[in-house]
PLY file of the C-alpha trace (Angstrom):
ply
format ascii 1.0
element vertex 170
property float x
property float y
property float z
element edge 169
property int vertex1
property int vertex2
end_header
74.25 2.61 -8.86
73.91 1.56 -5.17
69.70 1.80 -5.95
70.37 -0.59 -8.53
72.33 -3.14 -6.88
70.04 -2.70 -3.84
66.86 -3.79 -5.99
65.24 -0.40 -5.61
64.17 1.50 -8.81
64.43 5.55 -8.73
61.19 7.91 -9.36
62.07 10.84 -11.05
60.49 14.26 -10.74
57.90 15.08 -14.30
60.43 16.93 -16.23
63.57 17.44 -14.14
66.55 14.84 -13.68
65.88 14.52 -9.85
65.45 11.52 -8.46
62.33 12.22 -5.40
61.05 8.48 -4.28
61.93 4.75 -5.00
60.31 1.51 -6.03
61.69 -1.23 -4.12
61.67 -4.19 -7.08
60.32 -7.28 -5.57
62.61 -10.30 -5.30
61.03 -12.09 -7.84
61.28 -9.03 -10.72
64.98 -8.88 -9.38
65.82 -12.64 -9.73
68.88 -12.25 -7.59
70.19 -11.04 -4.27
70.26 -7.78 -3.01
73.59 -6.74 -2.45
73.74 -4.31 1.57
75.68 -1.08 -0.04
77.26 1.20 2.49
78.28 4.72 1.36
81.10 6.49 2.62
80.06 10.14 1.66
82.18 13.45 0.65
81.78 16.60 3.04
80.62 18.42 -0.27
77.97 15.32 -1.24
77.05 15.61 2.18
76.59 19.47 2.10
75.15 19.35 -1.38
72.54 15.96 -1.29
71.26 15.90 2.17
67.86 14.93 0.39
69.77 12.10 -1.14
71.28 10.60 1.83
67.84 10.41 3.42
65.79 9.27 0.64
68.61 6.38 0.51
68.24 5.81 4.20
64.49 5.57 3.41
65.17 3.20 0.91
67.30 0.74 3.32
64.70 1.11 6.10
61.95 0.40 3.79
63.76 -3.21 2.56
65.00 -4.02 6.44
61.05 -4.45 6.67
60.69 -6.69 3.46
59.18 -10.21 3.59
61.20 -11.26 0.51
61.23 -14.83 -0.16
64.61 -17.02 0.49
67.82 -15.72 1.10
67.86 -12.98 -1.06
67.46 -10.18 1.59
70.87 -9.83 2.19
70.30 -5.87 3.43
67.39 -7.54 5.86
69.20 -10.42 6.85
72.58 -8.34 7.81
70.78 -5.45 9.96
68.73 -8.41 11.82
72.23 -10.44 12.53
73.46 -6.79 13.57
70.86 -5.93 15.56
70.33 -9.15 17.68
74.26 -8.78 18.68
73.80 -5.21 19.78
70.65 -6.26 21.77
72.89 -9.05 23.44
75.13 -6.64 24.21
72.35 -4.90 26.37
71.44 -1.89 23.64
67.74 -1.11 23.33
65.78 -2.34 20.79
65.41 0.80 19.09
68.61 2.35 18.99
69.78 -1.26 18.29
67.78 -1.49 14.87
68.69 2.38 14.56
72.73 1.44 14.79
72.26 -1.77 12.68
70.84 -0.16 9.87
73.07 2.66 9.25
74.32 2.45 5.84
75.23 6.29 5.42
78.56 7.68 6.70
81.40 10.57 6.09
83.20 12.94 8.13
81.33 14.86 11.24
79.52 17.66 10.09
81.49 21.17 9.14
84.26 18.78 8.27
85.63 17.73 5.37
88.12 14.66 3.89
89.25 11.52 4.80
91.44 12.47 7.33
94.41 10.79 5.85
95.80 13.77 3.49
97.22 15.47 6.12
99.35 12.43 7.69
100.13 11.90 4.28
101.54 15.55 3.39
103.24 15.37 6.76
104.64 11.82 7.02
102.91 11.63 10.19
102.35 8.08 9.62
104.62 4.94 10.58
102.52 2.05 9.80
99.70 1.26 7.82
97.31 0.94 10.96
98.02 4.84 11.33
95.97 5.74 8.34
93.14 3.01 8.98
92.56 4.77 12.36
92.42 8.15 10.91
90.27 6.94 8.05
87.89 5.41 10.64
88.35 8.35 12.97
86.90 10.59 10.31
84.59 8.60 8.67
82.47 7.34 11.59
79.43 9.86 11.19
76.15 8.28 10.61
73.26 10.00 8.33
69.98 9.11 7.69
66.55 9.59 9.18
67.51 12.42 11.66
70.81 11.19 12.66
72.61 13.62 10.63
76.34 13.46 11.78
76.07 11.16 14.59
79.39 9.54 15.49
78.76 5.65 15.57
82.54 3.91 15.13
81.09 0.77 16.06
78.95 0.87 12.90
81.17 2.20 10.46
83.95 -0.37 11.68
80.76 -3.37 11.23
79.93 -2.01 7.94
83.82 -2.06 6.85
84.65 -5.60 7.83
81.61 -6.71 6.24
82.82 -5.07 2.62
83.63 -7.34 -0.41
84.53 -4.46 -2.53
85.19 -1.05 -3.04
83.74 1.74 -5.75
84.70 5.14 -5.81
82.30 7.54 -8.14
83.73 10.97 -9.12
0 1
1 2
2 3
3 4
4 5
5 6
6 7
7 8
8 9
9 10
10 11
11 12
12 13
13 14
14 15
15 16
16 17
17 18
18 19
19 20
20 21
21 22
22 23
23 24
24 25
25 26
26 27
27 28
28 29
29 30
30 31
31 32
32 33
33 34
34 35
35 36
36 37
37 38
38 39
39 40
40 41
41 42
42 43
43 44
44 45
45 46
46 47
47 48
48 49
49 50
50 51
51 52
52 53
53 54
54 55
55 56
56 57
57 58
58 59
59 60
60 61
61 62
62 63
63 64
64 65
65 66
66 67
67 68
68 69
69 70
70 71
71 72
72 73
73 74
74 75
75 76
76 77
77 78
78 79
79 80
80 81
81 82
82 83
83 84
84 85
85 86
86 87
87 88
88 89
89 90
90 91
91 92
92 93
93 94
94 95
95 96
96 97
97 98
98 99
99 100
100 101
101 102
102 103
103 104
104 105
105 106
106 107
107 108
108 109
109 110
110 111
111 112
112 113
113 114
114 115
115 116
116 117
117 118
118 119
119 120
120 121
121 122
122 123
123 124
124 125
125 126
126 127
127 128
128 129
129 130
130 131
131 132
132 133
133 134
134 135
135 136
136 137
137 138
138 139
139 140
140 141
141 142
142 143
143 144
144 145
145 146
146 147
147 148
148 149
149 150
150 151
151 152
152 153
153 154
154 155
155 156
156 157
157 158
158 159
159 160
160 161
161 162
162 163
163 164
164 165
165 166
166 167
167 168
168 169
């Protein structure tokens, strides 16, 4: 799903339902924009698909560095705008365009959930802003291309406010 509305087309291993490279579709074979997806993994996807994760991270790095024509490289356009405030901000220019294009995150590694379940078993919670800072507590681990659990807030929180809408696959 995410490949999809990314533009990028899944290669499948001969005789097996695994999914081992991509095809990014050009914009003109898309004929729309691509839409920046940020996944907000499971512990157990994260256990389970480490593979995945970093062939999607492969996927995202591989259309940051598309020439597409217009405005349609919205995953481009986003990680440049990111990465030119980050470098204003004094950041180096790689771990600027590292940061900028995370679009992998979940809870540190070893750990598992949200975070929120427990406030919620416990009514540990007054307001609303309780459980956003939990959820962003625990979900600020970046993955992808040998960053496998690194915390990054800043990203997760850019990512977040940047969201239109929400899917959640079981």
């Amino acid at each position: 799903q995410a490949f999809a509305l990314m533009g990028v087309r899944p290669l499948w291993a001969p005789g097996s339902n695994r999914v081992v490279d991509f095809e990014v579709i050009s914009a003109m074979q898309l004929g729309r924009p691509r839409v920046d997806v940020t996944l907000r993994v499971s512990g157990f996807f994260r256990d389970a698909f480490p593979n995945v994760m970093k062939l999607y991270d492969s996927a995202v790095q591989a259309i940051a560095t598309m020439d597409d024509p217009g405005t349609g490289n919205t995953i481009r356009d986003n990680i440049e705008q990111r990465q030119q405030e980050l470098l204003s901000l004094g950041m180096p220019a790689a771990e600027a365009q590292r940061e900028a294009s995370y679009r992998v995150f979940g809870s540190k590694p070893g750990a598992y959930g949200a975070g929120l379940q427990g406030l919620i078993d416990e009514r540990c919670w007054e307001q609303r802003s309780d459980l956003a800072e939990a959820y962003l507590t625990w979900g600020s681990y970046a993955y992808g291309g040998g960053d496998e659990g690194r915390l990054d807030r800043s990203a997760f929180e850019t990512r977040l406010t940047q969201a239109e809408a929400v899917v959640q696959n079981q």
